[in-house]
C-alpha positions, 0 to 999 in steps of 0.5 A, spaced: 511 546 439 506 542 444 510 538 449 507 531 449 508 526 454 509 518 453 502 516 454 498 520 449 503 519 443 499 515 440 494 521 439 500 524 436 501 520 430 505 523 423 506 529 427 512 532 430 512 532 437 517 535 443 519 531 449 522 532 455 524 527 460 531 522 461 534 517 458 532 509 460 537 506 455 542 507 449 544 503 444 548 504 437 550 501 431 553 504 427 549 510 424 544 510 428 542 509 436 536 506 440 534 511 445 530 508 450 526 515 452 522 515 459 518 522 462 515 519 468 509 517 465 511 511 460 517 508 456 518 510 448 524 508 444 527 514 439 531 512 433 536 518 433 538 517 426 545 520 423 542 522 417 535 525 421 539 530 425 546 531 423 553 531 424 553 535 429 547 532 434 549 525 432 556 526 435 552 530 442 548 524 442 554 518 442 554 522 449 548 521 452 549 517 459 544 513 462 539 518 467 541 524 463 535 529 461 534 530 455 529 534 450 527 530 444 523 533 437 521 528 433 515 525 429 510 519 432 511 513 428 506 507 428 512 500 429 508 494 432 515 492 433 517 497 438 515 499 445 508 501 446 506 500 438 510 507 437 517 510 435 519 518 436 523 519 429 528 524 432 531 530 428 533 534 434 536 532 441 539 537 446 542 535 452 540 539 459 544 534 463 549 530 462 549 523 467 555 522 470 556 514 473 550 513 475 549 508 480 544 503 479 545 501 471 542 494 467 546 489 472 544 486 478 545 489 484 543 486 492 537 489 495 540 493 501 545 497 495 539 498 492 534 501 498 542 505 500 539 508 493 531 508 493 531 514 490 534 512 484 531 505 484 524 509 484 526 510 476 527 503 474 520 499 470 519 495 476 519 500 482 516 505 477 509 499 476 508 497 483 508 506 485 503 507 480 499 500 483 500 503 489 497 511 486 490 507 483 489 503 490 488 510 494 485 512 488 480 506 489 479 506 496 478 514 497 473 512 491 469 507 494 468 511 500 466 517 498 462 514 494 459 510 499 457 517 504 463 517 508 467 523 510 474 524 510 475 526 517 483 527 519 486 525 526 492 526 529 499 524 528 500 525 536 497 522 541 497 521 548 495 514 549 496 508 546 492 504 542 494 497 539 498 495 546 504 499 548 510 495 547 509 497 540 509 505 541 514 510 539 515 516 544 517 523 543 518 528 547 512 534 547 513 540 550 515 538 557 509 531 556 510 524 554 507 523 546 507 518 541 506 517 534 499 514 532 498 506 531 491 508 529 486 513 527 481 509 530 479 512 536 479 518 533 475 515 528 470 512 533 469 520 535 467 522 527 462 515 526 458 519 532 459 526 529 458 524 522 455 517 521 460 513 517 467 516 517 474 513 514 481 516 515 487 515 510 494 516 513 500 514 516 501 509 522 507 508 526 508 501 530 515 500 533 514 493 532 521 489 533 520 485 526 524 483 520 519 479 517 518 480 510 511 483 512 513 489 517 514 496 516 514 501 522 511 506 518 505 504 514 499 507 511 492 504 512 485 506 512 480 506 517 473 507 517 468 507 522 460 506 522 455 507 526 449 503 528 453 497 525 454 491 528 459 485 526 456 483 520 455 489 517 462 491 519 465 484 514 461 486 509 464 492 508 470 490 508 469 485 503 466 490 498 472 494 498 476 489 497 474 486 491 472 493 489 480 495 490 481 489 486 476 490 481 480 498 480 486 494 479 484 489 473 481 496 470 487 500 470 493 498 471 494 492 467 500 493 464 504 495 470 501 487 472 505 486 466 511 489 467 511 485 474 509 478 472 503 479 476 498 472 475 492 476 473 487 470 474 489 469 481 486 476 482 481 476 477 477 470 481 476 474 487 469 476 490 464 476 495 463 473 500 469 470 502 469 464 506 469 465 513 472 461 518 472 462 527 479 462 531 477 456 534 476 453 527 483 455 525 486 452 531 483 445 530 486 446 522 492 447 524 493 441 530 490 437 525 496 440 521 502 438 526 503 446 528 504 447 536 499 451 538 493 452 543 487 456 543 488 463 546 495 463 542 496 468 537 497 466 529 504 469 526 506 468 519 507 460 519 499 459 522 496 464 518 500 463 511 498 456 513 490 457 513 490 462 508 493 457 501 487 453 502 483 458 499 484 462 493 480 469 495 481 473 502 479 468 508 476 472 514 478 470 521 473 471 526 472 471 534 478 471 536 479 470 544 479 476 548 486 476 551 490 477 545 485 483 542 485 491 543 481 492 549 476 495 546 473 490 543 466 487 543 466 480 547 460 476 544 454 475 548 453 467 547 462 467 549 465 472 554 472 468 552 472 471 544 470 478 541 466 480 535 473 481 531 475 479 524 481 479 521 481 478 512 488 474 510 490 475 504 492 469 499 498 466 497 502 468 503 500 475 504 497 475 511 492 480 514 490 485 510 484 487 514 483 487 521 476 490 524 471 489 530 465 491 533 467 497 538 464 495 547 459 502 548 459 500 556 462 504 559 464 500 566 466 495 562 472 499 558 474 502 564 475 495 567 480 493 561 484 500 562 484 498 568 486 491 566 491 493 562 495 498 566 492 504 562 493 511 564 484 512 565 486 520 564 488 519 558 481 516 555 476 520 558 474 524 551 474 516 548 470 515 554 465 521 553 463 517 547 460 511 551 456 517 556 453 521 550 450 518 546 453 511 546 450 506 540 453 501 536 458 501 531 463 497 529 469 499 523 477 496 521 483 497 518 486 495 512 494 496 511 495 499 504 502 496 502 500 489 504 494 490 500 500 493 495 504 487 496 499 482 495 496 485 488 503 486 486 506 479 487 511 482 492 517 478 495 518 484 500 514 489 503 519 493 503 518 495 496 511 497 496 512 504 499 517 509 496 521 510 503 521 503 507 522 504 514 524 498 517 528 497 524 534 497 520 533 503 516 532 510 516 535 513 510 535 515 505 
């Protein structure tokens, strides 16, 4: 008999079906129990009548355990009233694994006893929605540049320099040498953008930031494409484009997992380019106006940025930032050597920035002064610095942070449960 999977049962109606997966739930009521089937791919209720399969089964079924697996034979019934629309009527159950105080069950439990059991909170509907959210947003970004005629080109976990600062590094020992795991792709991205013109890399970031806040991970996963012969401008609009792309995915797909998580849809729904812009200047008059304690050339955390980003109802973008609080490789203005040709894009509703860009320096003397400037080893940027003495143009490029992206399509609290296995200052298990 075919197997069937949860999502395309209803191609299976008046049919009898195999299933194969675990209990969500069981109830009964005398003579026949509710059985709340999942697979991975969806939820179905099954009705497991003593009548439909025997004295026999029905008393194997009273057994059943939340998490137990399960194969089910039945036949596919249309009932408005169940989950989905569809019922599986059994007339076969047999047991492959009986589920034994099973942890995490219906009630309420505290946020560290559940990531002490991430992996069997991945099986719960709400874990379950916003991983499946978060699968499709990869889908949309890898779609949107491929698309878009760059190429995925990989770089390195291993690095030999830092590139986001070094107070933030993880260090690691290297066959004698002193390596650390990546902040960013980026500089690797910029040699890519010279070899294929318009390149992106998709992976994992590591940041040793000391931050318990609701919106950092040490490991993360972000996107970073690179162009060549682009300016700022450009560099926005891409950015913007594959936002409201990524949203526009999102609507398409997964709605019913926006369902499951009491997602506001109308609020992604209203979102399009362009989006508004304001400079970093702008924001420090705003926020002074507002009663923050803040001067021009401090840098925003959450309070200030959450704080500009609730006036608008779309992403904002942040723009010319001063220079002594960007990366080094950073392209000043040419009308104002104090800020640079940066961009942040804030999320609304308090996410924070998801989008972080620039126009990238090309002169070379100016590169090996703020490596200097910022107590840089200049041995360890000499291939970077190779890309300024053969063939140096233009270009630009961001990074976008997945799971805050993740956080913000989803409506979540905490970051935390936007990866399968957060990573935070507090916690490296499971």
């Amino acid at each position: 008999m075919e197997k069937v999977f949860v999502h395309d049962i209803k191609q299976h109606v008046d049919k009898e079906i195999t299933l194969k997966g675990w209990v969500y739930s069981f109830r009964r009521s005398g003579k026949i129990g509710f059985l709340t089937f999942r697979d991975g791919f969806g939820l179905l209720q099954c009705i497991v009548a003593k009548n439909d399969i025997g004295d026999e089964k029905f008393e194997l079924a009273k057994k059943l355990t939340q998490e137990s697996s399960i194969i089910i034979t039945g036949k596919v019934v249309e009932n408005e009233r169940a989950l989905g629309g569809y019922e599986v009527v059994a007339n076969d159950i047999e047991i492959v694994h009986l589920s034994k105080d099973y942890p995490i069950t219906p009630k309420e439990h505290g946020t560290d006893f559940l990531m002490n059991n991430r992996h069997l909170w991945l099986r719960s509907k709400r874990q379950h929605a916003i991983l499946k959210v978060r699968h499709q947003i990869i889908k949309a970004i890898r779609d949107f540049f491929d698309s878009n005629n760059f190429t995925l080109v990989d770089s390195p976990i291993f690095t030999p320099n830092a590139a986001e600062g070094t107070s933030t590094l993880f260090g690691t020992d290297y066959f004698g040498k002193t390596a650390y795991l990546a902040q960013t792709g980026q500089l690797y991205g910029e040699a890519s953008a010279m070899a294929f013109g318009r390149h992106y890399n998709f992976g994992p970031c590591f940041r040793a930031e000391k931050s318990k806040t609701r919106r950092h991970l040490t490991e993360f996963w972000m996107v970073e494409p690179e162009i060549a012969y682009c300016e700022i401008e450009e560099d926005i609009r891409w950015a913007e484009n594959l936002l409201v792309y990524v949203v526009n995915h999102v609507l398409k797909n997964c709605m019913n997992h926006l369902l499951v998580l009491e997602r506001d849809v109308d609020k992604l729904k209203r979102i399009q380019a362009p989006f508004p812009r304001l400079s970093y200047t702008e924001c420090i008059e705003i926020l002074q106006k507002d009663d923050f304690k803040i001067e021009w050339g401090d840098d925003f955390g959450s309070p200030e940025e959450t704080h500009i980003a609730e006036k608008y109802d779309s992403p904002v973008i942040i723009h010319r930032f001063p220079s002594k609080i960007k990366a080094f490789y950073m392209k000043r203005d040419p009308e104002n050597e104090e800020v640079v040709l940066g961009m942040d894009i804030l999320a609304p509703e308090g996410y924070g920035e998801i989008v972080g860009g620039s126009e990238r320096e090309t002169n070379i003397d100016i590169l090996l002064d703020r490596i200097s400037q910022e107590g840089l080893n200049k041995e360890d940027y000499e291939w970077f610095l190779d890309l300024r003495r053969f063939g140096s143009v233009p270009h630009s490029g961001f990074g976008m942070g997945l799971e805050r992206v993740v956080a913000w399509m989803c409506g979540l609290t905490h970051i935390r449960e936007t990866t399968p296995f957060a990573r935070t200052m507090g916690r490296l298990h499971p």
